[in-house]
N, C-alpha and C positions, 0 to 999 in steps of 0.2 A: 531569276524566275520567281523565285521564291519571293522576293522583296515588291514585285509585279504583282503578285496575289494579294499579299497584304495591303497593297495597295488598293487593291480595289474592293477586296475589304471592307478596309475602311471606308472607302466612298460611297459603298452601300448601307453601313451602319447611319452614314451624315446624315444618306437619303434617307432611310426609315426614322432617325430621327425627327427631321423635318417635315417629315409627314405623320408624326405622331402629334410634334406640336400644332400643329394646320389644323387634326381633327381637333385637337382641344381646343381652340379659337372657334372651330362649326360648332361644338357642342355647347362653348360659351353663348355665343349667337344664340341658336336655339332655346338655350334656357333664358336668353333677356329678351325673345319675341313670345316666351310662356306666356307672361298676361295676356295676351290676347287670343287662350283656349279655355276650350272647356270641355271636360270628360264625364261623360253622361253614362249613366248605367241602367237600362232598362229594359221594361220587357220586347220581346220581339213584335216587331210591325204596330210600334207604340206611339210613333211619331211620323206624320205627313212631311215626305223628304222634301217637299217644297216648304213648306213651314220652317226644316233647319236652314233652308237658302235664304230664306228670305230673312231670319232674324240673324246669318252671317253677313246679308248685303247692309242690314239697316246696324248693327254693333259692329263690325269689323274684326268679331270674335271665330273664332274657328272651331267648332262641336265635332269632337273626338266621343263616336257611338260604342259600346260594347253592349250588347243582348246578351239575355239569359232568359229561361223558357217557366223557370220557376221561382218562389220565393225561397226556399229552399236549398238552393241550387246557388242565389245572389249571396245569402248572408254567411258563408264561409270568408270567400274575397272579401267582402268588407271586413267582418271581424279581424280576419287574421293581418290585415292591413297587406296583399301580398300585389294588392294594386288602389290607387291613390285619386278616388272618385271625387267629381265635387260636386255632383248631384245623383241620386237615385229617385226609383219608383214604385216602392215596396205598397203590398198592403197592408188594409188595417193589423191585423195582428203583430206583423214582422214588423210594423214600424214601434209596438208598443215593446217587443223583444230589443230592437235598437236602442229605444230610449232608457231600458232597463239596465244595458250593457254599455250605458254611457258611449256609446257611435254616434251618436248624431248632437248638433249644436243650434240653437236658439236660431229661429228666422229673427231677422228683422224686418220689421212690418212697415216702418217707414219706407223702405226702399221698395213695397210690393203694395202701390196704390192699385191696380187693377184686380187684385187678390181680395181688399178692401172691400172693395167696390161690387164686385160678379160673382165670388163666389157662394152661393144662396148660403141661407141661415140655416134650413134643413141638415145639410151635409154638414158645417160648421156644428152644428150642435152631435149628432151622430157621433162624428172623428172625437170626440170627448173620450169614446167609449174605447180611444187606444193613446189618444192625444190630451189629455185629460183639461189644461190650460190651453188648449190650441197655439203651443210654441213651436213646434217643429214639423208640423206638415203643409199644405195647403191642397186642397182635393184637386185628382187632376182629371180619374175617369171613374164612375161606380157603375155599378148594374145587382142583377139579380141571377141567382144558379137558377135555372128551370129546365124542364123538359124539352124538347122538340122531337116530333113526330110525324111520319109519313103516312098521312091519308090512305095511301093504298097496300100500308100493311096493317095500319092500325084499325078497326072499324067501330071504335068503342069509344065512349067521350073520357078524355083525361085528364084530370083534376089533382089526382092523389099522384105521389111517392109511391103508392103500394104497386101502381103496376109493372115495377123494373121488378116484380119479383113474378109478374105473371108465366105460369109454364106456354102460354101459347106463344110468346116469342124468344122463347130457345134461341142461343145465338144469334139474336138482332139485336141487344143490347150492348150499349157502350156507356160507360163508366169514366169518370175525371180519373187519371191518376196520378191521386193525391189525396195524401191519411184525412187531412181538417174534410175535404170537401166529398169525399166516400162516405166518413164517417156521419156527419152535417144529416144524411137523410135517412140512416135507420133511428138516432138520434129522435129528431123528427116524427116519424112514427109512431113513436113509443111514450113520445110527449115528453123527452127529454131536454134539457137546454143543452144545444149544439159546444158549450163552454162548460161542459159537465166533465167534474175530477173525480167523478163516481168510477173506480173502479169499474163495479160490478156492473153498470150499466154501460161501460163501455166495452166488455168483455162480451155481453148480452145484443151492443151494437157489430162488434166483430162476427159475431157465429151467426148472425141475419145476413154477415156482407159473406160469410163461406157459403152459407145454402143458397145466396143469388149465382156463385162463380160459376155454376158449370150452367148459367142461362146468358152468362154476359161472353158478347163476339170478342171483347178487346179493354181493354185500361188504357187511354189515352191521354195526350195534349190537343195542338194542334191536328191532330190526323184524325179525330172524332167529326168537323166541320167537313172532312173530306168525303167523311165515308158516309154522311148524311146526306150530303150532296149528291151525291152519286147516286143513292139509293141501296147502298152496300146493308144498311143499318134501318130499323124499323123507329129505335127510339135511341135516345144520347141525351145524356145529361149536361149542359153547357151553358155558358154567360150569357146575357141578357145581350152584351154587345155585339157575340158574333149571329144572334139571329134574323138582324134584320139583312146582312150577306144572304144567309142562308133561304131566306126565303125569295129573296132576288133569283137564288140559283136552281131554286127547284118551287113549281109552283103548285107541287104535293105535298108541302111539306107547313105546319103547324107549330105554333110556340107557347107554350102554357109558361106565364113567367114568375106564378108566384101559387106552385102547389096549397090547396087547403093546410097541409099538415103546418105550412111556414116554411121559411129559406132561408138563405144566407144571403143580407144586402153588404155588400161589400164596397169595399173606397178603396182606390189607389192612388197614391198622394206622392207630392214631388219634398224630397228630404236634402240635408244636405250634411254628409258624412263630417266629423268631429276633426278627421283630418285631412277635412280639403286647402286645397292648394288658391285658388279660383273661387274665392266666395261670393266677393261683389258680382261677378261672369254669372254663379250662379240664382243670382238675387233675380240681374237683369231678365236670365230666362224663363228661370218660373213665371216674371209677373207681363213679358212677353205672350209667355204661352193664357195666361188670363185675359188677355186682350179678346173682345166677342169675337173679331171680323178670324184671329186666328184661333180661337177656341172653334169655332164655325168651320173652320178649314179643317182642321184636325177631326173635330166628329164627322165632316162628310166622309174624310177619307178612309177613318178607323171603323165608324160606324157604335161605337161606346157613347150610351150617355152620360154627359157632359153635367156637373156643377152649375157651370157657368149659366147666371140668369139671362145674359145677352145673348144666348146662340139663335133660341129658339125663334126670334122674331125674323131671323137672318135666313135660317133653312125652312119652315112651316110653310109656304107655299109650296115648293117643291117638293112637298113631302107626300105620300100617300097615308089617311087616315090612320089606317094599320098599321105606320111605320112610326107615327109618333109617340101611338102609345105605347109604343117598347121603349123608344128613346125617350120619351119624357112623360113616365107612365105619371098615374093622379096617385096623389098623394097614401091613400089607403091601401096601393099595392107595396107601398114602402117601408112607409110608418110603423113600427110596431115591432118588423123585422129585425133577428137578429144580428151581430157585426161580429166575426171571431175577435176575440182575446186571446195574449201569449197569455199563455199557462204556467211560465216555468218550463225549467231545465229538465227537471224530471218527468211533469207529462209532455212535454214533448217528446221523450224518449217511449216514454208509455206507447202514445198514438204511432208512433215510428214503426216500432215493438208490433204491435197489435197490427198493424196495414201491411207488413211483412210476411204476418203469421197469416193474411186474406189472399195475399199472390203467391205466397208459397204452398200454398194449401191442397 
């Protein structure tokens, strides 16, 4: 009996051997069909899912997505290397803290003629202000922080920053939440540069964001578009890209996109991390995604204005008047505008510090 058992024992060790070696063979497999992925890191609802079919039907590469909601929130995972991107889509700033912290590696431009070619000299010169040689970025979406507002709560014309501190809208106020882009409009006010290391004046910018808190409904992301929408909210402060949504969705509602005081013109650019795997994958995509007819596809579907010099002749019929000039506002609502800069280790701890001390408050 005993010598029965052993035996079969043993016959079940053979079998889990042989099924150990089997998966080793699938796992060999799958790592020699690797070259033909690509692992993309970006922000959410960043990319028109017909756009990634179409450039897996036309390359025969396979795009492995992972979202993230903030820049803040991406650049631990990459630092800490605890996953192994070969492309991201950080902003200005976070892309000049990458380059500081040596994560990211030199495009090659030869392999990115459509980049060459489309993406305006305006934004190319701009991304200097994070990209300084324009080696490692290529622009993919920018816009501008502005107001947006509901006609039938608002009855006052809106131009300034100053009114998210007005007491007549007590809890109808929504707020980005996030230290640079909180910080960006008392800043502003006060005739600050938004990349100011002034202590005192950002200390001076915090105690304006505590005596707004108890007039703001919420600190948001994504759920600020919602509650505009709806009408939950009178005013909210929000990107340039998600307005022309929002005024599709509600036909009381208004977009100021470039306050008297100034704003934040901001880029979000496609990078490609120092320890990617999939480089060439990631060359082909970027200069892919620079192509007009899918640059074109992608802004219809995101609604962010576009770099890209070829879009505008593609969608501008179908466009209404109102809707262009948010997406492809002239030039003097741009120009001039400031772009964040990393600060360093230390203010960014500061602004951390200090946006903490506004929600805890």
């Amino acid at each position: 009996m005993k010598k029965r058992i052993r035996c079969i024992l043993m016959a079940l060790l053979l079998m889990a051997l042989c099924l150990s070696i089997t998966g080793c063979d699938m796992l060999s497999e799958k790592d020699d069909d690797s070259e033909d992925v690509l692992y993309v890191y970006s922000w959410g609802d960043y990319l028109d899912p017909e756009v990634l079919e179409e450039f897996e039907e036309e390359t025969g590469i396979h795009v492995v997505l992972d979202e993230y909601d903030t820049n803040e929130s991406m650049y631990p995972r990459v630092a800490e290397g605890a996953e192994s991107y070969d492309i991201l889509c950080p902003s200005d700033y976070m892309i000049q803290k990458l380059i500081q912290n040596d994560l990211l590696q030199p495009l090659d431009f030869n392999q990115l003629p459509n980049a060459k070619a489309y993406i305006g000299q305006d934004f190319v010169q701009q991304s200097r202000a994070f990209d300084p040689e324009n080696r490692y970025s290529v622009p993919y979406c920018w816009g501008l922080v502005g107001i947006m507002y509901n006609t039938k709560l608002v009855d006052e014309p809106v131009d300034s920053w100053s009114i998210l501190w007005n007491e007549k809208y007590r809890g109808e106020i929504l707020m980005q939440d996030s230290a640079r882009d909180a910080f960006m409009i008392p800043l502003r006010l006060m005739g600050c540069s938004m990349n100011t290391t002034d202590v005192q004046q950002l200390e001076a910018a915090r105690d304006m964001l505590i005596r707004q808190k108890p007039l703001v409904q919420a600190y948001g992301v994504d759920d600020i578009r919602d509650k505009l929408s709806s009408g939950e909210a009178a005013l909210g402060v929000i990107f340039s890209g998600e307005a022309i949504k929002l005024l599709k969705s509600n036909p009381d509602l208004r977009y100021v996109q470039a306050p008297k005081e100034g704003t934040n013109a901001w880029i979000d650019s496609w990078v490609i991390p120092k320890n990617a795997r999939h480089v060439e994958n990631a060359h082909k995509f970027i200069d892919f995604l620079c192509r007009p007819d899918v640059a074109a596809k992608n802004f219809e579907s995101l609604g962010y204005p576009t770099p890209n010099t070829g879009v505008r002749d593609l969608v501008e019929d179908d466009m209404d008047e109102e809707y262009l000039d948010i997406a492809f506002p002239p030039a003097k609502d741009y120009q001039g505008q400031g772009t964040y800069s990393y600060l360093g280790k230390q203010l960014d701890k500061l602004y951390t510090s200090l946006w903490l001390q506004v929600k805890v408050e």
